[in-house]
C-alpha positions, 0 to 999 in steps of 0.5 A, a space after each residue: 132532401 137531408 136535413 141538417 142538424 143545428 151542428 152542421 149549421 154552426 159549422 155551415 154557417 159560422 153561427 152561435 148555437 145562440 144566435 141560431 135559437 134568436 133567428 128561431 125565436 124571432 120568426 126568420 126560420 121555422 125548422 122540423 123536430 127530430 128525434 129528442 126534439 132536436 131541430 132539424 134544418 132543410 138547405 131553404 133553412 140555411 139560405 133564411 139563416 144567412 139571408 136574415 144575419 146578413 139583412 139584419 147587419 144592414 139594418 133592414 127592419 125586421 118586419 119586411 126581413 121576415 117577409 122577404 125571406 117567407 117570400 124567398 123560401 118559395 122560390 128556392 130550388 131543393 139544393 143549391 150552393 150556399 153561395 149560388 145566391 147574392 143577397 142583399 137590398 136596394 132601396 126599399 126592396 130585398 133582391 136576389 140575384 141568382 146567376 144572371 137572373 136579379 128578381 125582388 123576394 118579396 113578390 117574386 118579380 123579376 128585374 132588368 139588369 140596370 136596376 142594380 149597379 153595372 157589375 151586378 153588384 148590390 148595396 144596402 143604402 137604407 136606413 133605420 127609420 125614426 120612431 123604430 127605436 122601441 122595437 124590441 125586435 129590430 134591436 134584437 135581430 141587430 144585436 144577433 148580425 153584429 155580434 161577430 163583427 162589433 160586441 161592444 155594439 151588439 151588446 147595446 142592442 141587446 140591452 135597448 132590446 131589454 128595455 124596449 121588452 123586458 120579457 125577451 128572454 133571448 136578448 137576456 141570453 145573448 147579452 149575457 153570454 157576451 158580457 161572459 165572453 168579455 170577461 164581465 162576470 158580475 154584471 153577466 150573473 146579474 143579467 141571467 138574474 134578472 132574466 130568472 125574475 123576468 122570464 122563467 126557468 128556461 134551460 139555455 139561460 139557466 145553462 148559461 148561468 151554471 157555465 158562468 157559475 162554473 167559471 167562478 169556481 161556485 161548484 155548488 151553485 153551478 151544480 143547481 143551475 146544470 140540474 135546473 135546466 135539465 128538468 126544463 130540457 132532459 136532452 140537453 146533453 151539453 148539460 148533462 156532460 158539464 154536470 158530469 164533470 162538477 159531479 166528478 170534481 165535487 166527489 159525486 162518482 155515482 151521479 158523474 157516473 149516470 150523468 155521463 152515461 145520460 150524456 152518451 145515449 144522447 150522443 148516440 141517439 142525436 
């Protein structure tokens, strides 16, 4: 089996390399480390990644999500078309309808034909239950399926996310990088903020913050948060090209130098 890079799951997948790290991060997939600590993804892996989007958008709790997909991984063949299997939910059950076969990821059981619609076809008719509205969990794996399809959405996820645990560090990425996307600067640097408070120096968030920086035109401060990250991640080398570039533009040809070189060896090595 070949594992696959987070690139080729972006490309796979039509996923965020942040929306990749929050399905990490909550629990749906585990993948391997590889050289420079890159994470690398087995085809089981992509299969998780696509069924947790999916089931999430749907409003599936994310407690019987990730039980359902560790139960699926177990009954998944080494290769397979990405569109080998139909997965969806019907009542209270994940189900999975492989060829001709339908059977219930959380226990493996098969089921008959009729249990499904005549075509085959399967809908999600269950709804987010009352009192589930503090899980932080559930609005943020929420916030990650709709970002594609409704911002203005995932955003007010995220931000329940927040106020339901306001040391989730990942729904601070997202809703920052998409009030970012929405051209909604002030109140993103004001999330990335408040996250530093909150959470730490994490790299990706600091990343994200230099980028806004760097958006705005504050060269200096974008320089300081490129140049925070990478002493949390030293292989970040989406980092390391940016800083180069800031480097170069703020009249630093030696350190745009280094840093670019720095950028290529992990291109090489990656």
């Amino acid at each position: 089996m070949h594992p696959y890079g987070v690139r080729d799951v972006e490309k796979l997948l039509r996923l965020s390399r942040s929306t990749i790290r929050s399905l990490i991060v909550t629990g749906f997939v585990s993948p391997t480390r590889g050289p420079r600590n890159a994470w690398r993804f087995s085809f089981q892996d992509l299969i998780a990644l696509r069924t947790a989007r999916a089931l999430a958008a749907a409003h599936v709790p994310s407690k019987r999500i990730t039980q359902s997909i560790k139960e699926l991984r177990r009954h998944l063949p080494e290769s397979m078309p990405l569109s080998g299997l139909a997965i969806s939910a019907v009542g209270d059950r994940v189900v999975v309808k492989d060829g001709a076969r339908r059977w219930q990821a959380e226990s493996g059981q098969y089921l008959l034909a009729f249990e499904s619609d005549e075509d085959g076809a399967m809908s999600v008719i269950e709804p987010v239950q009352p009192g589930e509205d503090s899980d932080a969990g559930q609005h943020f794996a929420q916030g990650v399926a709709l970002e594609h399809d409704n911002s203005r959405a995932a955003l007010h996820a995220y931000e329940r996310a927040i106020a339901a645990d306001p040391s989730l560090l990942d729904a601070y990425v997202n809703l920052g990088r998409l009030l970012h996307e929405g051209r909604r600067f002030s109140q993103a640097e004001r999330v990335y903020r408040k996250a530093i408070t909150n959470c730490g120096h994490d790299p990706l968030l600091l990343y994200n913050l230099g980028v806004l920086l760097d958006d705005l035109g504050r060269k200096a401060q974008a320089i300081e948060a490129y140049e925070a990250a990478l002493v949390g991640d030293p292989s970040f080398a989406d980092c390391h090209y940016n800083l180069a570039l800031l480097y170069e533009d703020t009249q630093r040809p030696k350190d745009a130098i280094r840093t670019m070189a720095q950028y290529r060896r992990l291109l090489r090595n990656g």
